[in-house]
N, C-alpha and C positions, 0 to 999 in steps of 0.2 A: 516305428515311431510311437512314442508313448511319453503321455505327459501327466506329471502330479500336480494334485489339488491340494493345497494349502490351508486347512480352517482352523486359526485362532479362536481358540474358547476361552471364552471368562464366564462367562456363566452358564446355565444346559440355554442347550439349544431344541429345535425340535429335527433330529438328525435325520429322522426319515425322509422330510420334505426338501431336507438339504441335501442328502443323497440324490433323491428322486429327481432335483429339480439340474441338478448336475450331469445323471445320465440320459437325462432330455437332452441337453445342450449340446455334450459332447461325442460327435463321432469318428471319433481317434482310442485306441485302446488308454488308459488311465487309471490310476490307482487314486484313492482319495486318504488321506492324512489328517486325521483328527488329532490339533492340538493344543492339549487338556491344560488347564491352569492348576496349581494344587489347590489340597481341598475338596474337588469336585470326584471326589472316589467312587458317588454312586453315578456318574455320566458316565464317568472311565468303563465299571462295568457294565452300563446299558448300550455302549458303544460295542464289547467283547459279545453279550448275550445276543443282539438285534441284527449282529452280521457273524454269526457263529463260523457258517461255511459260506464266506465272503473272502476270497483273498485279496481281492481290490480293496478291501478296508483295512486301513490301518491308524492306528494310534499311539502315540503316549506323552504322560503326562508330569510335572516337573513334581518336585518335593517340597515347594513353598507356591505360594504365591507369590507372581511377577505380573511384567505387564503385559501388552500385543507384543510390542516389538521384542521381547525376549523371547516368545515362544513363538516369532516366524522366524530368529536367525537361528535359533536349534534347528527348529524344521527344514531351514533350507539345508541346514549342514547333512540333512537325510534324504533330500532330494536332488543332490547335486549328481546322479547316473542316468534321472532322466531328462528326455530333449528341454523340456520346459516344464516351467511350474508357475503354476497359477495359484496366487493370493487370494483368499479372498473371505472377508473379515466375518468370524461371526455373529456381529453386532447385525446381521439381516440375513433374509434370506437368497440365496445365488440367485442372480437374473438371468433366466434362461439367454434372453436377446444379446446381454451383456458377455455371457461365456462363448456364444457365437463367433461374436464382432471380435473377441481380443483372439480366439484360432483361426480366424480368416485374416485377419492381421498377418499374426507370428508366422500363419503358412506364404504370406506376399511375401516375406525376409524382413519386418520387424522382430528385432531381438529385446526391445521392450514397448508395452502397451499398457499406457495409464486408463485409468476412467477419473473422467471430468462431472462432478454432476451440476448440470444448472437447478436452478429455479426460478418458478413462477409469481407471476405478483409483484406486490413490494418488496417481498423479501430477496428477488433476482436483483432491485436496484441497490439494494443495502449490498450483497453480499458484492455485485457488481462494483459497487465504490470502494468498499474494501482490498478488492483484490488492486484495485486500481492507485491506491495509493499503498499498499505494501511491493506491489511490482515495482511503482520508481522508488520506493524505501532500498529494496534489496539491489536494483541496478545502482542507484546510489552510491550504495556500502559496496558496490562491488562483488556480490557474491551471487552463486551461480544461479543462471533461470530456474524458476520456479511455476513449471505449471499448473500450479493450484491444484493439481489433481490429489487424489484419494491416496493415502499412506499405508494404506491394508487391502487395499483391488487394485491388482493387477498383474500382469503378464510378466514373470522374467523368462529368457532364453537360457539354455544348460551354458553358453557361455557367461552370461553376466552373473547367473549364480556363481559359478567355479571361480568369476570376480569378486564377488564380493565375500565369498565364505574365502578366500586366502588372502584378504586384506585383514592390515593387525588390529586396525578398530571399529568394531561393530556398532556404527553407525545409521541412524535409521536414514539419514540424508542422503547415503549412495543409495536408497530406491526412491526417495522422497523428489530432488533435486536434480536438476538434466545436468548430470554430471559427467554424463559415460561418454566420452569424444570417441567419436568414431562408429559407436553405435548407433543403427537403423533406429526412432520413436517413431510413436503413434497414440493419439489420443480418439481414448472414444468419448462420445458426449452422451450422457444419459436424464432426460428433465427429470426433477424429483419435484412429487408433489408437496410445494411449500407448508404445508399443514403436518405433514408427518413428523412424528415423534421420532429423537435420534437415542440409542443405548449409552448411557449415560457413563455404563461400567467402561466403555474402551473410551472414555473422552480424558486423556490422561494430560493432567497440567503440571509438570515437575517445579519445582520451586523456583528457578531463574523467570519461569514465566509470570509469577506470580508477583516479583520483587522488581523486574520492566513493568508492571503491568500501574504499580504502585508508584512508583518513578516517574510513570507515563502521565499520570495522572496527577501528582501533587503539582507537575510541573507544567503543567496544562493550566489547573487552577492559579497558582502560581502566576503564569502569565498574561493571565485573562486581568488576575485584580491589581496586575500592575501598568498593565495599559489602560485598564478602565481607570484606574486613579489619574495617568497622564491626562488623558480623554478630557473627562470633569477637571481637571485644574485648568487645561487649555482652555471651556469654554466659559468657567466662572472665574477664568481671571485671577487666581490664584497669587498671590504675592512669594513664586517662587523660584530660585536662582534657573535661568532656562538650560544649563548645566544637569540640574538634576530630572527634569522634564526628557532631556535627551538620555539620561541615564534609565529613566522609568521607560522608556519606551526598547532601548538595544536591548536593556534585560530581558522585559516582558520578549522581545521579538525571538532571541536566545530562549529563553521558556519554551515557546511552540516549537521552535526547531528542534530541542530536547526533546521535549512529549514525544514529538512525531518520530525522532530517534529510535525512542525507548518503547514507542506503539511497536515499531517494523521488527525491533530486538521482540519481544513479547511472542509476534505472530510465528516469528522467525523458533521459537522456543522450540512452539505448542508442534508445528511442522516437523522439526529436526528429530527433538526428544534427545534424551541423553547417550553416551557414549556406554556401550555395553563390556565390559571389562571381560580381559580373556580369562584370567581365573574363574571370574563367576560364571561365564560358558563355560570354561570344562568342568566345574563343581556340580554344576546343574546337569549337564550332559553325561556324567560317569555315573547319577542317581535315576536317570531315568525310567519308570518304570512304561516299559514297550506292551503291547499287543502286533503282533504280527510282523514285526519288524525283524527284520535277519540281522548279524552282527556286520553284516559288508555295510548296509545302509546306516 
């Protein structure tokens, strides 16, 4: 039994404490996978010098800069021999208690295990209303459960990888979304203290989110100043056809149902992220430049 660790890099990290903090965690044999964004040539080699004679370490890094989700679907396509592979973002540092709970999980016979994080405060009720009305947005529209959980931590199984690395579109939704019928979940819950600052570099908003987000919001205003002009006509008696008073008000009503469309499209974006083209995986994959990594992997 042996499982790989997954670490998306965008920017240096401090890789000791993320080694460290991983062979705390896990005890199961494991290989750890640094992987490098371009650009980042003096991480790549602080990575080769700092684990010289480390053969559990390994890494490599692309020839441009991309995003998370493009350098976890290469990495999986290099961890799909072992049992399981563990995600997990370098925008922090590994939680010890966190890599526990997802191989005590995977060893009951869950073959995937998200982390959920709460929060405390006010910001558990914002974040709470949020999920609460994007969950009836998404059931709505019809599209598949969304456990809110984290898009870069967590557990896949050597089966769901060999899923999704032989499916034609690299999509970050098949690990984002309860897609997988038939497959055993599991969520873990982790409180983050509401105060903490999140890494700014993996928070990636591709443009469809940007243009819902715009949408969402002219038609919100929109709707608000066309009810509020129904509003004030009805109560100052306005001298006007009651035709168009019922028109101010379906619109404006059509407005918020809109907004709130184009809010669920928006969340639904920022969660999914784009479709990862098979040419630009193998372009990026045939330039890779590897430490440690054998030609089978």
């Amino acid at each position: 039994m042996k499982i790989a660790f997954l670490i998306p890099v965008l920017d240096e990290i401090n890789i000791e404490k993320t080694y460290n903090r991983i062979n705390e965690a896990c005890d199961i044999e494991h290989d750890v996978f640094f992987a490098i964004n371009g650009k980042l040539n003096s991480f790549f080699t602080q990575v080769r010098t700092t684990f010289l004679s480390d053969s559990s370490v390994k890494a490599f890094m692309v020839d441009r800069p991309v995003n998370e989700h493009k350098l976890i679907t290469l990495g999986m396509e290099l961890t799909e021999d072992y049992d399981a592979t563990i995600i997990y973002s370098g925008k922090e540092l590994p939680n010890v208690d966190v890599i526990k709970a997802f191989i005590a999980s995977w060893k009951a016979g869950n073959k995937i295990v998200y982390l959920k994080k709460e929060y405390s405060g006010f910001k558990k009720l914002g974040v709470n209303i949020k999920r609460g009305f994007y969950k009836m947005g998404i059931s709505m529209l019809g599209i598949f459960k969304d456990r809110c959980a984290e898009t870069d931590i967590q557990l896949l199984d050597n089966d769901v990888v060999k899923t999704i690395n032989q499916l034609p579109q690299k999509n970050r939704q098949l690990r984002v979304l309860d897609s997988f019928v038939g497959y055993p979940t599991d969520v873990i819950q982790l409180e983050i203290d509401s105060k903490m600052k999140e890494n700014k570099n993996y928070d990636e908003k591709i443009k469809a989110y940007k243009v819902c987000g715009i949408i969402s919001l002219i038609s919100l205003i929109l709707a608000i100043a066309l009810i509020g002009v129904g509003i004030v006509g009805t109560v100052m008696r306005w001298e006007i056809h009651a035709l168009l008073y019922v028109t101010l008000f379906v619109v404006g009503i059509f407005g918020l149902i809109l907004s709130f469309v184009f809010a669920i499209k928006k969340t639904l974006h920022y969660r999914v992220g784009q479709v990862f083209e098979i040419a630009e995986l193998k372009d990026l994959s045939n330039k890779l430049e590897k430490y440690n990594i054998s030609n089978k992997n």
